[in-house]
C-alpha positions as CSV (number, residue, x, y, z in Angstrom):
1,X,93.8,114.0,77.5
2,X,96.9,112.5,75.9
3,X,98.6,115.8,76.7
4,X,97.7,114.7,80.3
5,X,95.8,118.5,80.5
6,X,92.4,116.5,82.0
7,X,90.5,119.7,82.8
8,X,90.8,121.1,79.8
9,X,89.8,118.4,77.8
10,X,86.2,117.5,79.8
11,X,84.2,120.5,78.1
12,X,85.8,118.7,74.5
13,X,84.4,115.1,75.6
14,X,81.5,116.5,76.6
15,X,80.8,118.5,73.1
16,X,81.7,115.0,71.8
17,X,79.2,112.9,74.0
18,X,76.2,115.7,73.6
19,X,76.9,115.7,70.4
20,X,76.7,112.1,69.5
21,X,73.8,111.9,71.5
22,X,71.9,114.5,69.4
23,X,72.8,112.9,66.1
24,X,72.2,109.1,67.3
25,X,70.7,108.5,70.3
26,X,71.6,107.3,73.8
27,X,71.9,103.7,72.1
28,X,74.3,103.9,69.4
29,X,77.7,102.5,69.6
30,X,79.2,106.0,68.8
31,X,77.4,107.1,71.8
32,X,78.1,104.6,73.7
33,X,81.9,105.1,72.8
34,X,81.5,108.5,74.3
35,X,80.0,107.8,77.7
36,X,82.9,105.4,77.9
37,X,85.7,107.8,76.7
38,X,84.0,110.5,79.2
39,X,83.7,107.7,82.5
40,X,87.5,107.2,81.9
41,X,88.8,111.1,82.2
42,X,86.7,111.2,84.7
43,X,88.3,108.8,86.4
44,X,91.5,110.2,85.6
45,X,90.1,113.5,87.2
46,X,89.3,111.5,90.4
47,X,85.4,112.1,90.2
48,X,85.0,108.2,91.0
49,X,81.8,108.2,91.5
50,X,80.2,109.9,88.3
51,X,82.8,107.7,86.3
52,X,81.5,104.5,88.0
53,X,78.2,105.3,86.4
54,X,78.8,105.8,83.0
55,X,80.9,102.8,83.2
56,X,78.3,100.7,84.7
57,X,76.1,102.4,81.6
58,X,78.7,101.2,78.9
59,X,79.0,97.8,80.3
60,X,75.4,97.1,80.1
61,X,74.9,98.2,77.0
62,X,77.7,96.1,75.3
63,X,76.2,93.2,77.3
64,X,72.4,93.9,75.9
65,X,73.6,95.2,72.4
66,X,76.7,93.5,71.2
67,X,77.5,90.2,70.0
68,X,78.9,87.5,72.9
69,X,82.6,88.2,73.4
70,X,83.0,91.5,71.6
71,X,85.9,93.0,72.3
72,X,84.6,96.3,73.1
73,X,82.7,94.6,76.1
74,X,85.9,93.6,77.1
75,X,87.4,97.4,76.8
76,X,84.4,98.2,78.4
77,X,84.7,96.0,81.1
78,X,88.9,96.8,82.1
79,X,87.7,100.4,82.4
80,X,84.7,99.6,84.7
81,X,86.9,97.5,86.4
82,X,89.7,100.2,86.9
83,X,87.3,102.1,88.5
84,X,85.9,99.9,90.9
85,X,89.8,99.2,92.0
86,X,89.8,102.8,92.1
87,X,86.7,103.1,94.7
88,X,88.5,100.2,96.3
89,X,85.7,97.8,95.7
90,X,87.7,95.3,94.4
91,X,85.2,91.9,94.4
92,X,83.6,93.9,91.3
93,X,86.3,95.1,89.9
94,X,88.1,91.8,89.8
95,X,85.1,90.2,88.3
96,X,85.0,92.8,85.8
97,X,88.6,92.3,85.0
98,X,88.7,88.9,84.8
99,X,85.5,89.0,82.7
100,X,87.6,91.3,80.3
101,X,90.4,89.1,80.3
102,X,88.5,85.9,79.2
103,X,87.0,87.7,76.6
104,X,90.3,89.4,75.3
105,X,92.2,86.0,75.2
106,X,89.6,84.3,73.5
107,X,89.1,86.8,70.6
108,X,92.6,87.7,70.4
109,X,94.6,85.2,72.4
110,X,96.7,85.7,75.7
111,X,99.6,86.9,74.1
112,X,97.8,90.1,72.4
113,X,98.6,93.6,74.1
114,X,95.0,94.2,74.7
115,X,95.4,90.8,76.8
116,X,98.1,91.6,78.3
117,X,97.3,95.3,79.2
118,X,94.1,93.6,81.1
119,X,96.5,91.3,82.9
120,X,98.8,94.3,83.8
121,X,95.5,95.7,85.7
122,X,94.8,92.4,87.3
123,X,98.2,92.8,88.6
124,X,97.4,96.4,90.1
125,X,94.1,95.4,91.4
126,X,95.6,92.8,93.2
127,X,98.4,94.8,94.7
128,X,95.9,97.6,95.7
129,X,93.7,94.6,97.2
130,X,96.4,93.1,99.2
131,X,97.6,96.5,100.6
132,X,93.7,97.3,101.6
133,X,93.7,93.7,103.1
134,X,97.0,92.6,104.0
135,X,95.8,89.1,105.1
136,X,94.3,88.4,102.1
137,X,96.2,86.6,99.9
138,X,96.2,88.9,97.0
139,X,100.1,88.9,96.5
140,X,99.9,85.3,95.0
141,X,97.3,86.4,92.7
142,X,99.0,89.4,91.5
143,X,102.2,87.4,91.4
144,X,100.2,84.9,89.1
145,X,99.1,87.7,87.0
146,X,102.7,89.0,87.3
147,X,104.0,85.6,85.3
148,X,101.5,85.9,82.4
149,X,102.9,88.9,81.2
150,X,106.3,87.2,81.2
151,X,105.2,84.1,80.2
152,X,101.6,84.6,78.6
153,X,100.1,80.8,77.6
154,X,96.8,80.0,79.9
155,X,95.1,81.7,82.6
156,X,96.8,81.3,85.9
157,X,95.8,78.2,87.9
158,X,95.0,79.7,90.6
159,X,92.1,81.4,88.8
């Protein structure tokens, strides 16, 4: 995957995830960790709709099995949400995001790169949005989100 050779690597992740389900079960976090590593190259690969799944999977379970505010929910959630942005529903992606975001900058703070790497997809998800709707006022949001990674203290106002 790093080698950007996607293709290649899917029969790997997928060893990985039947694997980790065979030794622990569907609800383990090493499991879990897999479906969400395997939602993401398949994003990468384009197959939107199979990745939406096991990222809808991965969220839930982090909601139902891990403490409030973990930060793999929030990992969990940027991913989900770079997907929906992806399938151009942005509503839930932005939710997702924002979601992510909260959680990141309370565990971490909002200067963190984890923080700011969820900010940096608020700021795509809000350019795709405003291209997809350009009366919507999305280039104030993304120019919000834009500031914060200059400037990180709060969570923009307009949020």
């Amino acid at each position: 995957r790093r080698m950007d050779r996607l293709e290649e690597a899917e029969p790997y992740f997928r060893e990985t995830l039947e694997g980790n389900r065979r030794a622990f079960g569907d609800d383990h976090r090493n499991t879990m960790i897999s479906i969400h590593n395997m939602g993401r190259l398949l994003r990468d690969l384009g197959r939107l709709e199979e990745a939406e799944a096991l990222g809808a999977k991965a969220v839930a379970w982090a909601r139902d099995s891990l403490r409030e505010g973990h930060p793999d929910t929030a990992a969990y959630l940027r991913s989900y949400g770079k997907t929906l942005t992806a399938m151009e529903r942005y509503a839930g992606a932005e939710a997702a995001l924002l979601e992510s975001y909260d959680i990141l900058a309370d565990v971490v703070g909002p200067s963190h790169r984890h923080t700011l790497q969820v900010a940096r997809t608020l700021v795509e998800l809000y350019d795709a949005w405003q291209v997809a709707e350009l009366d919507g006022g999305y280039e104030a949001e993304a120019a919000a989100w834009r500031a914060r990674l200059t400037a990180p203290t709060s969570r923009p106002a307009s949020q």
